[in-house]
N, C-alpha and C positions, 0 to 999 in steps of 0.2 A: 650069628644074628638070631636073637626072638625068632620064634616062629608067628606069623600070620595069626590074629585071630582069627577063629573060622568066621565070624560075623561080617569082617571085610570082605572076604572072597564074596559072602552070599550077595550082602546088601549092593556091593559097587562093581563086580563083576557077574555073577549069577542073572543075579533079579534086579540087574543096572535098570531097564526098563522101569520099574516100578520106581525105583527113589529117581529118575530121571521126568517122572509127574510132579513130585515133588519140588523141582528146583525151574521146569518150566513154571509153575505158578507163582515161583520169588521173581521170576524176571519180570513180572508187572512192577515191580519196584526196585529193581538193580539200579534205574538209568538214576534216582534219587539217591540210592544208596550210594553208590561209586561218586557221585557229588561231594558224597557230606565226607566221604574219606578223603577225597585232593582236596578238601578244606586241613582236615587233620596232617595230610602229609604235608601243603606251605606252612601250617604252622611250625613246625619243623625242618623247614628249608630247603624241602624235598619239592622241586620243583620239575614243570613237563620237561619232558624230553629224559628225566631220570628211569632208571632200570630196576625195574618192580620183580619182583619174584610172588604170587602166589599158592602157598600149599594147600592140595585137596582143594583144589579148584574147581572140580564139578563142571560142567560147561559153560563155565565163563563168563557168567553174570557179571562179575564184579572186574576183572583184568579188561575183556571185553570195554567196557564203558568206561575205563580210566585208559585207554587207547582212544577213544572219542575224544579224550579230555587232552591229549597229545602226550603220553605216559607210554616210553615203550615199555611193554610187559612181555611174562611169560608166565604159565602155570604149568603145577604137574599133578599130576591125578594117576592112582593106580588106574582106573577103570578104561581100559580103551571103547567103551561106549560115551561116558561121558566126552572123552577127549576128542571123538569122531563129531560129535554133535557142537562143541565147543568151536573144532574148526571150520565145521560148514557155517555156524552163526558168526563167526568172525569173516568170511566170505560173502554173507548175504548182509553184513552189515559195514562192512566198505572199509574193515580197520586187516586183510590179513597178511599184510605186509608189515602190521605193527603189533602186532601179539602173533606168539609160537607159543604151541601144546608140545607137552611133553608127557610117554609113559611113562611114571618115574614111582618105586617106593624113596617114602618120601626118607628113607632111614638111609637112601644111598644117593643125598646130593650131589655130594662129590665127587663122584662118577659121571654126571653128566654138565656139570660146571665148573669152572675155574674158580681158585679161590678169589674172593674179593670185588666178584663181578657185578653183583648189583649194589645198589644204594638202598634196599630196603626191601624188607620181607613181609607178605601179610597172611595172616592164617583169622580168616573170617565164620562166622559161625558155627564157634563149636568144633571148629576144623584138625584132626590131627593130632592134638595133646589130650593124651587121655586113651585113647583111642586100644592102648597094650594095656593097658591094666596095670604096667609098671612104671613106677619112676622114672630108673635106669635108663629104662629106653624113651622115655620124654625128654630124658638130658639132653641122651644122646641125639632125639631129632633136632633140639634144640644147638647143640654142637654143628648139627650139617650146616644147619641155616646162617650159622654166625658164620664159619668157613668161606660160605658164597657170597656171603655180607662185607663189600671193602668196611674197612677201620673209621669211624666215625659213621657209621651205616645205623639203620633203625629197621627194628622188629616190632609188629603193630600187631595184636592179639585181640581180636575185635568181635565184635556181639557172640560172645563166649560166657558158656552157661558160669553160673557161679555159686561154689560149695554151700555157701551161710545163705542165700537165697534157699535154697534147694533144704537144709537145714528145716528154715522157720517154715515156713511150708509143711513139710512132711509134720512137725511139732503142733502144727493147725490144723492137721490132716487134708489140706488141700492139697495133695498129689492125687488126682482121680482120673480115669478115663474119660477121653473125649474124641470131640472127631472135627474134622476140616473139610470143607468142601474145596477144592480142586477145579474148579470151572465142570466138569463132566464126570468128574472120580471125587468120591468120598473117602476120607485118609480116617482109621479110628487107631487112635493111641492110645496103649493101656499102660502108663510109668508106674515105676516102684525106684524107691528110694532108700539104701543100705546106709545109713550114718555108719556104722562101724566100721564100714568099708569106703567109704566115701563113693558109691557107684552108684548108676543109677541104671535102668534096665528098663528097658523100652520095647514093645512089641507095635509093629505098625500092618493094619490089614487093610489093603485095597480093596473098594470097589467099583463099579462102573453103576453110574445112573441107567435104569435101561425106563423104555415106558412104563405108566402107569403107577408111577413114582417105585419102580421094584429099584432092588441093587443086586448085581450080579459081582459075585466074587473072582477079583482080579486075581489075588496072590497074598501072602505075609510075609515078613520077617524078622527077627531080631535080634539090638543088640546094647553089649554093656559098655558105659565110660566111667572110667575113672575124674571124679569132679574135682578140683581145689579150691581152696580160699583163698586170698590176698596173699597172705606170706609164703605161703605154699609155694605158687606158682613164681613168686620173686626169687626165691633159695633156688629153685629146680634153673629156673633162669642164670642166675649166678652161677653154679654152680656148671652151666653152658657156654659161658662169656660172655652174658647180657647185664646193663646194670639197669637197673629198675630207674624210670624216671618219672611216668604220671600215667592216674587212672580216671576213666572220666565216667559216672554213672550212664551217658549217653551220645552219640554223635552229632544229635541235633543243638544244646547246648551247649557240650563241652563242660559241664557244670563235675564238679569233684566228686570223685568214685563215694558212694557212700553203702556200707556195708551192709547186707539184709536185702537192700532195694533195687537192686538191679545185675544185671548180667556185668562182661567183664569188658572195658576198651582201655587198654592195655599199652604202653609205650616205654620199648626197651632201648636203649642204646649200647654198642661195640663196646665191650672192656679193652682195654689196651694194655 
């Protein structure tokens, strides 16, 4: 197996605290977000009570809320901070008889599932592909998933960054540094953008609001993904045992992927 980037170890294990601000402040919009996906999953005949799988699940914004929605789920997450937090929120939110965390790299499914076992897999934001800097081993997470995936099963690759965005951008020179406010923590990102390499490289520095409008330095860290295009990511797919079947520029339309303008929602189906 790959070795580990060191970037994973820091951001999702190390300094899990830090990107774990980060993903408390998407939960003001999960319970939205996880709607507009059980809209995407009937469209596709994935209905409640079906076996969800999602990777780099983070604490559970998104399985969490599609268990409200009557969806048994599971996720798996390297980070056992994430996955602690994940399970206490599925505990204080009344679903944890209906979602299970798991520690899992996500390169060794098949280790902790049977083949065939869910009906569908989701890798949400940015989640997972990309993540090695290599191909190869995107196939290959792509191979796990399909494995755990029974035969006529669906792979949903969802607000996932996208290469020709990222492209005209850097061509405009609008990749710049910026910052996010956090409810109490301010988030400052500094992107760069390699075309030759297709990667993009990210630095994220914490801080904390303190009086007197000062900021107190939490922490930093960072790290590189590997970006694709459209075709890119269909061959690397195929070449997993997915077949490419539709992309949609966004979840709230559903309107047809259009290239340059927007990130990736992505819908693979089981080769047979």
């Amino acid at each position: 197996m790959n070795r580990q980037p060191r970037w994973i170890e820091e951001a999702f294990i190390e300094k899990a605290d830090l990107f774990l601000k980060v993903l408390e402040w998407q939960w003001e919009r999960a319970e939205e977000e996880a709607k507009l996906i059980a809209n995407l999953l009937r469209k596709y005949g994935i209905k409640d009570e079906a076996k969800l799988l999602e990777v780099g699940c983070g604490n559970g914004r998104i399985l969490i809320n599609l268990a409200k929605l009557g969806y048994r789920t599971w996720g798996v997450d390297i980070s056992p901070k994430l996955i602690n937090d994940g399970i206490k929120k599925a505990r204080e939110r009344g679903v944890e008889g209906k979602v299970e965390f798991v520690i899992c790299d996500v390169r060794e499914l098949s280790k902790f599932f049977k083949r065939g076992f869910f009906d569908a897999v989701l890798a949400v934001w940015t989640s997972i592909i990309g993540y090695y800097l290599n191909d190869d081993v995107d196939v290959r997470v792509l191979k796990e998933c399909r494995y755990v995936t029974k035969d006529g099963g669906h792979l949903f690759v969802l607000n996932t960054v996208n290469r020709d965005v990222l492209t005209l951008r850097h061509s405009l020179r609008c990749i710049f540094p910026s910052f996010e406010e956090l409810d109490d923590v301010v988030l400052v990102e500094k992107p760069t953008f390699d075309p030759l390499t297709s990667t993009i490289s990210n630095k994220w520095t914490f801080y904390k609001k303190a009086a007197n409008k000062d900021l107190k330095y939490l922490g930093e860290f960072e790290f590189k993904l590997r970006v694709y295009s459209l075709h890119e990511l269909i061959n690397i797919a195929k070449r997993a045992g997915w077949k490419y079947v539709a992309s949609y520029t966004d979840l709230t339309t559903l309107r047809d992927f259009v290239p340059s303008l927007s990130g990736f929602n992505l819908v693979f189906e089981t080769l047979t």
